[in-house]
C-alpha positions as CSV (number, residue, x, y, z in Angstrom):
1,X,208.0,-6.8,14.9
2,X,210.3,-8.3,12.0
3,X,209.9,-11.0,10.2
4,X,213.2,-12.3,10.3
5,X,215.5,-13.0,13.2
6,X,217.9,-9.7,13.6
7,X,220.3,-12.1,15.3
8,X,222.3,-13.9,12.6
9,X,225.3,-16.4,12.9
10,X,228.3,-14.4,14.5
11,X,230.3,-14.8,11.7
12,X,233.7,-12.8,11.0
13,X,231.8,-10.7,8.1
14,X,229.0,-10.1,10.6
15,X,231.0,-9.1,13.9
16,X,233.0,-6.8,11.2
17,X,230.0,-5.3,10.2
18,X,228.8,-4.7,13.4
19,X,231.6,-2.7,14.6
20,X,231.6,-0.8,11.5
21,X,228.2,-0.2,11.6
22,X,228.7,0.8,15.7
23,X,231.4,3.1,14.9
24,X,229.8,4.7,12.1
25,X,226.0,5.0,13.3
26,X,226.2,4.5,16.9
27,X,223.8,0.7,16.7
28,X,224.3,-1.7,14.4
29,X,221.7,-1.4,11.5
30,X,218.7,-3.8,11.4
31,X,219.0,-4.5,8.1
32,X,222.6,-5.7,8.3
33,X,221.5,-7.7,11.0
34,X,218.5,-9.5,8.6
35,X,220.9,-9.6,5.7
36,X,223.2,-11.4,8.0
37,X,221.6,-14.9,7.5
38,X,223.0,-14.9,4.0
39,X,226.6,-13.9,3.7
40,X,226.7,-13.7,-0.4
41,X,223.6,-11.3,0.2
42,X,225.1,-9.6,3.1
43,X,228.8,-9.1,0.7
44,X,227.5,-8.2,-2.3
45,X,224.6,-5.5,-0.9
46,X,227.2,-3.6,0.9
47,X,229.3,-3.9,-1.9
48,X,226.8,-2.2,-4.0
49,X,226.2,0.1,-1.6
50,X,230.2,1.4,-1.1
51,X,230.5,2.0,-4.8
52,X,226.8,3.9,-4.7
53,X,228.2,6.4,-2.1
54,X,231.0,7.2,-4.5
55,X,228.7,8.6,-7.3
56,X,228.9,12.1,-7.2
57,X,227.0,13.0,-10.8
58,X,223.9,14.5,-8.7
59,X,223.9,17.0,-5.8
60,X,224.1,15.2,-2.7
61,X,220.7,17.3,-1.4
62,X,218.9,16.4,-5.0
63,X,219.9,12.8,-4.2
64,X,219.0,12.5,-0.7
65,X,215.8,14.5,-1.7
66,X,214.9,11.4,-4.1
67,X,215.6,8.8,-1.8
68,X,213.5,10.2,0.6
69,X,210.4,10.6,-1.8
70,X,210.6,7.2,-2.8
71,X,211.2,5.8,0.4
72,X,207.9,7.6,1.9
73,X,206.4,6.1,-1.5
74,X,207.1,2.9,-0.2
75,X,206.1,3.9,2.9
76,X,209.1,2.3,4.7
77,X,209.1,3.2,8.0
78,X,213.1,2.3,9.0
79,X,214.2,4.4,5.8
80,X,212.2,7.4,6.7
81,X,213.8,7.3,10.4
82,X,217.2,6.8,8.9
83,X,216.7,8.9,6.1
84,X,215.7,12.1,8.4
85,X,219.1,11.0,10.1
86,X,221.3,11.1,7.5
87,X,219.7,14.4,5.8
88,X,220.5,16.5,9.3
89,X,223.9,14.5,8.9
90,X,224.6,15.6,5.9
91,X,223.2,19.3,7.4
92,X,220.2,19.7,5.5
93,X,217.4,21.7,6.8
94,X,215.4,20.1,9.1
95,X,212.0,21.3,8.1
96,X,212.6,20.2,4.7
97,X,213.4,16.9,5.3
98,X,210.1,17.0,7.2
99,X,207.8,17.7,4.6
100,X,209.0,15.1,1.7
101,X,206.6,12.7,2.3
102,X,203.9,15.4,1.8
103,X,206.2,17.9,-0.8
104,X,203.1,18.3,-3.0
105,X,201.4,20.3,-0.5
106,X,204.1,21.9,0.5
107,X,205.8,23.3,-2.8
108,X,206.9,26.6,-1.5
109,X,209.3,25.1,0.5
110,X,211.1,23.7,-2.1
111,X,212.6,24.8,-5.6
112,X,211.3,23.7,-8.9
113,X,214.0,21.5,-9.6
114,X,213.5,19.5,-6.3
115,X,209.9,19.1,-6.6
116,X,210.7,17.3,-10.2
117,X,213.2,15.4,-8.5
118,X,211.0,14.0,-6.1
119,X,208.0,13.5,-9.0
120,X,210.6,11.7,-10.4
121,X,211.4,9.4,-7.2
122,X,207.5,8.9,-7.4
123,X,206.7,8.1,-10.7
124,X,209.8,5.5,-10.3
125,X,208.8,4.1,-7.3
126,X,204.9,3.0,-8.7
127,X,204.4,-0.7,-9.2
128,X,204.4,0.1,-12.8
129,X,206.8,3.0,-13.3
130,X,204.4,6.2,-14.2
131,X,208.1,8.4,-15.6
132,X,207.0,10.2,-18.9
133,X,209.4,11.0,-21.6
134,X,208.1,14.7,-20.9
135,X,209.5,14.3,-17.2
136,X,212.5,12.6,-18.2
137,X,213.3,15.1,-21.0
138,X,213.3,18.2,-18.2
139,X,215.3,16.3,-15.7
140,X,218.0,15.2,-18.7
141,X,217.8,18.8,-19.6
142,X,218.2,20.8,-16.2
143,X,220.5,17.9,-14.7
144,X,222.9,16.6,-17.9
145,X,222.7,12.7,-18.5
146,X,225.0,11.4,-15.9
147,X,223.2,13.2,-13.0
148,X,219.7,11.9,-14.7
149,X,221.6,8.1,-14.9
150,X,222.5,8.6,-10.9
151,X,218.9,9.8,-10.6
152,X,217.4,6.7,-11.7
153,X,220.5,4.5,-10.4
154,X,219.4,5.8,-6.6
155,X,216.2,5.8,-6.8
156,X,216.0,2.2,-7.5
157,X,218.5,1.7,-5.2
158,X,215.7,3.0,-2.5
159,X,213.3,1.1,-3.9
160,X,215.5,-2.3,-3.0
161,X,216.0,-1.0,0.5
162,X,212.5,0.7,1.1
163,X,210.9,-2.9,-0.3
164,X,213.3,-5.1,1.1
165,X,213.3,-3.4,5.0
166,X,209.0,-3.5,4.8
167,X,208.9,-6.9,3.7
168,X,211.4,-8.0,6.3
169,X,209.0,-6.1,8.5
170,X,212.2,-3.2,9.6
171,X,210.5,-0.3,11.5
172,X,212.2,2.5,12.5
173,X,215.4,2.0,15.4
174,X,215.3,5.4,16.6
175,X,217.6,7.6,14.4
176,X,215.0,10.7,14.4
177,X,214.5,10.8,17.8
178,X,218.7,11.0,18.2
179,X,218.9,14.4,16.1
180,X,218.3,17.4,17.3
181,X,215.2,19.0,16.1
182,X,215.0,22.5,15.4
183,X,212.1,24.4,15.6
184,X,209.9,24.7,13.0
């Protein structure tokens, strides 16, 4: 059950939002609806995240790969469900998006340079950071610098929603169980 009302004031910014969010993801998002109870929150987190959707430095599967790794980290249950979502949205394979949570024992299903993506997702996503300079220096070589920069820029970025959707006690709304599953 949250911790925070997901009914906020029916402000302009928050009916806006609403339809947006309707038209875009077919419900209004539960975290727009907590962020709603503080408008200069609300405003400047989707803000933040409109000019994040416009990096394009990193492969859009690398990205989504990392997300997902730190999200599980995290163990946020709303970005998991959303995150599966958005990854067959996107049209990545479903069995992959499956397995990040447990990538380690399941290497073979992914390539070397996604499995030190997600490391990377990991080591970020520790209370204290565990990145070495030896994993940073492999990531800045196969990736160039301003994939590594949106690397670390997204990854945190998950970290803010992953920690902000479990303490607001966000679990998942049902986006999984909307896609259709292939077999595995």
């Amino acid at each position: 059950m949250p911790r925070i009302s997901l009914t906020p004031p029916r402000t302009l910014l928050m009916r806006i939002g609403a339809w947006y969010s309707r038209r875009t993801y077919g419900k209004v998002l539960d975290p727009g609806q907590a962020y709603g109870h503080n408008s200069r929150v609300l405003f400047s987190y989707v803000r933040l995240e409109q000019q994040a959707a416009k990096w394009n430095a990193l492969d859009s599967g690398l990205k989504h790969l990392a997300v997902m790794a730190a999200a599980a980290r995290v163990n946020c249950s709303w970005c998991m469900d959303f995150g599966y979502w958005e990854g067959r949205e996107k049209g990545l394979l479903a069995r992959k998006i499956e397995l990040v949570p447990r990538w380690r024992e399941n290497r073979e299903a992914f390539t070397a340079l996604e499995a030190l993506v997600m490391e990377y997702a990991e080591a970020m996503t520790e209370t204290e950071p565990t990145v070495t300079d030896e994993l940073a220096a492999e990531l800045i070589a196969r990736l160039g610098e301003a994939a590594f920069v949106e690397l670390t820029a997204v990854v945190a970025l998950e970290n803010w929603r992953s920690r902000v959707n479990s303490a607001f006690g966000l679990t998942s709304q049902g986006f999984a169980e909307a896609c259709t599953i292939a077999p595995v």
